[in-house]
C-alpha positions as CSV (number, residue, x, y, z in Angstrom):
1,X,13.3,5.8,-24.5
2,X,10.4,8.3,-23.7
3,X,8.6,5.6,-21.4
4,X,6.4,6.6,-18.1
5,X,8.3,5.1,-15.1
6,X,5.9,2.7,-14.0
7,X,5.0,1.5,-17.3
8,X,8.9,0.9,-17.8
9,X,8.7,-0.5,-14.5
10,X,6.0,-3.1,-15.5
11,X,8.1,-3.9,-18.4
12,X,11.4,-4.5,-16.9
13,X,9.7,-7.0,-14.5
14,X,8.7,-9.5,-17.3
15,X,12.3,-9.9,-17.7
16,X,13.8,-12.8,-16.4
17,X,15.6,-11.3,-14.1
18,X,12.3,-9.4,-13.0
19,X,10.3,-12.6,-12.7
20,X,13.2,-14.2,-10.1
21,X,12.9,-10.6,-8.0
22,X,9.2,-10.5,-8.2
23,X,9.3,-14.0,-6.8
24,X,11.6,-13.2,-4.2
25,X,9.7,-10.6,-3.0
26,X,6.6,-12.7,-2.9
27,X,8.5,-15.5,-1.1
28,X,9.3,-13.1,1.7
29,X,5.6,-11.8,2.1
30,X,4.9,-14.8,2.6
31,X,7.1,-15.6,4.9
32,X,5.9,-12.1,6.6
33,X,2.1,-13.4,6.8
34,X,3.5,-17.2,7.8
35,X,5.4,-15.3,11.1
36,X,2.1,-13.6,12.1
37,X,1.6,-16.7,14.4
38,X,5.0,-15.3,16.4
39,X,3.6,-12.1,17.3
40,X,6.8,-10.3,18.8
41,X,8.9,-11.3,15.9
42,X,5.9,-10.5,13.1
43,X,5.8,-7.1,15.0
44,X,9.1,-6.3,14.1
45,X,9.2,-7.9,10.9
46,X,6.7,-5.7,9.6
47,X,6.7,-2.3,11.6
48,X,8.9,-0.7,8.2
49,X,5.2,-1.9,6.7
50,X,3.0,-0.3,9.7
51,X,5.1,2.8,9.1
52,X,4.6,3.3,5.5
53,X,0.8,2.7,5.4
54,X,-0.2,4.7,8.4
55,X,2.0,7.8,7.2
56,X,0.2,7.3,4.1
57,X,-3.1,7.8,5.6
58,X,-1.8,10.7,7.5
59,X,-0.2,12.4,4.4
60,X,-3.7,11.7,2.5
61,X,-5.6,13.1,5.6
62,X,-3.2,16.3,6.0
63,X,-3.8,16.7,2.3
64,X,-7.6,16.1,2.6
65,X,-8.4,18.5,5.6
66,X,-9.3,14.7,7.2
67,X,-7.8,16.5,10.2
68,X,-5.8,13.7,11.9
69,X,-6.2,13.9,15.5
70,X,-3.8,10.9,16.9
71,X,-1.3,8.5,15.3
72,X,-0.1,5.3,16.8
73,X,2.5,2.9,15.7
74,X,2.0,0.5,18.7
75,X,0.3,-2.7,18.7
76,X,-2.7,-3.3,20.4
77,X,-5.0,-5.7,20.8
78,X,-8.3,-6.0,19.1
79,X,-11.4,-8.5,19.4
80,X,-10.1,-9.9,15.9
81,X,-6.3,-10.1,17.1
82,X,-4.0,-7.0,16.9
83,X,-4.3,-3.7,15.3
84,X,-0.8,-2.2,14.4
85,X,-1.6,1.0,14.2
86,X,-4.0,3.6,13.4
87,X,-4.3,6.9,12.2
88,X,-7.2,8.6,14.2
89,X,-9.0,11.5,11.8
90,X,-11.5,14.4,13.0
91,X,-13.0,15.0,9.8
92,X,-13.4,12.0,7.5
93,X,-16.2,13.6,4.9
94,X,-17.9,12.5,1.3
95,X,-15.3,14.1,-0.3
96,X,-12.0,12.7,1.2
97,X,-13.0,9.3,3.0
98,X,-12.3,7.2,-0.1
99,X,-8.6,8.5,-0.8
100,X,-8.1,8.7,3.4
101,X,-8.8,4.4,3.4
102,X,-7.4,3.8,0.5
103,X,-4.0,6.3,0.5
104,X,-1.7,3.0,1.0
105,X,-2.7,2.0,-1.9
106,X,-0.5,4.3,-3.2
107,X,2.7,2.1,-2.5
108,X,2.3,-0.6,-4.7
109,X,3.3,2.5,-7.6
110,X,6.4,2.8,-5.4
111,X,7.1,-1.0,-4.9
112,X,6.7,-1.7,-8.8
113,X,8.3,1.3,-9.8
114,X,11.3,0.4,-7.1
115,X,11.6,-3.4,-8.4
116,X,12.0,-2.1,-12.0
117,X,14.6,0.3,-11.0
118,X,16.5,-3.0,-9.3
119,X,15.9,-5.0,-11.8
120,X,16.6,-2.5,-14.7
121,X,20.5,-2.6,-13.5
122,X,20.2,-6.3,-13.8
123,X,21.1,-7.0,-10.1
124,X,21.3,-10.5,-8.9
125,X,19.6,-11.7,-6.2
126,X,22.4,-12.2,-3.4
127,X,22.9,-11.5,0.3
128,X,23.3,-7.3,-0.3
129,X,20.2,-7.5,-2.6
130,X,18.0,-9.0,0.5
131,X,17.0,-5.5,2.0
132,X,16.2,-4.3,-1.8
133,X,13.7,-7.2,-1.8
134,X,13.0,-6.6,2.3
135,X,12.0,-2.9,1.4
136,X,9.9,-4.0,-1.7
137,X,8.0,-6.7,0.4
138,X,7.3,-4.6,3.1
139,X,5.6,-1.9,0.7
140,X,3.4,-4.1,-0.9
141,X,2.4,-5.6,2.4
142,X,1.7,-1.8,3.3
143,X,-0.3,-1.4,0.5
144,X,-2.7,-3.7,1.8
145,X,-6.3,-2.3,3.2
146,X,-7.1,-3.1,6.6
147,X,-11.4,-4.0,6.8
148,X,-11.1,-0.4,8.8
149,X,-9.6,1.5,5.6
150,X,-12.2,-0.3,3.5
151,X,-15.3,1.0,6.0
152,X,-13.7,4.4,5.8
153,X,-13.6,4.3,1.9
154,X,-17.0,2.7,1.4
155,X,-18.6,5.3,3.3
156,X,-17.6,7.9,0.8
157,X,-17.9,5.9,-2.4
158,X,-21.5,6.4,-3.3
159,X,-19.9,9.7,-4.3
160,X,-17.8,8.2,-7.3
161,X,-20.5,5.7,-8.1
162,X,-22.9,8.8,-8.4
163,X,-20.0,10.6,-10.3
164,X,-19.3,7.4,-12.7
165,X,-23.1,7.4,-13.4
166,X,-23.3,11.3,-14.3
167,X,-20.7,10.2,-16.8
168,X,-22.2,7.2,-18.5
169,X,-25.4,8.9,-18.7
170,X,-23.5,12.0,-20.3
171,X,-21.8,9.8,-22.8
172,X,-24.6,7.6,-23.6
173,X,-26.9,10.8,-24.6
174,X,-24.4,12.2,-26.3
């Protein structure tokens, strides 16, 4: 069949095999946000996440002449609790703030399109299927904005909303 990936993806997971892997994988972010209480462990649990999202905002930043001028993969402490890691850019503009923030978003595509791939082959899940379900979880919990990647986007989204309203007006004259 002639299908776009993620579409088939989509469509593989309202199989019942898909339902039993989504679950899994939301089981086990839970289980990731339930160890945040044991900070050394949740660290570790989750650095494959840290890892994906903050080489997501550098990709996006490298792409977007953000010019990223320090990256950091070690946790530190904030006034909320701990940041992770960050992603430090010289030249976050109008034009590129909104896809800098929100570049993680970017890997819930992957996890969906990865789970439908799993799940396509009609895997069960057992003990050699865990780090399938490990690597999904992980990207989904990287896909999640920090309130830092939302400032960052909101202060370059009056942009689109000026762009979306161009638009409307265009097509409602029309």
């Amino acid at each position: 069949m002639n299908h776009f990936f993620p579409a088939a993806s989509l469509e593989a997971l309202r199989t019942t095999s898909g339902v039993l892997y989504v679950g899994a994988v939301l089981v086990l972010l839970g289980v990731m946000f339930a160890l945040r209480r044991l900070m050394p462990v949740f660290f570790l649990a989750v650095f494959p996440a840290t890892l994906a999202h903050e080489l997501t905002h550098l990709g996006a930043a490298l792409l977007l002449n953000g010019k990223p001028a320090g990256f950091r993969l070690i946790p530190q402490r904030s006034n909320n609790g701990y940041v992770l890691g960050a992603v430090r850019c010289a030249n976050v503009r109008w034009y590129n703030g909104l896809f800098i923030g929100l570049a993680p978003l970017a890997l819930l595509v992957v996890a969906v399109a990865l789970m439908g791939w799993r799940v396509r082959g009609h895997v069960a899940i057992n003990g050699s299927e865990v780090l399938w379900v490990y690597a999904i979880a992980c990207l989904v919990y990287a896909a999640i904005p920090s309130w830092q990647d939302i400032k960052v986007a909101l202060a370059s989204l009056w942009w689109l909303i000026a762009l979306g309203a161009v638009v409307v007006w265009f097509c409602w004259t029309r």
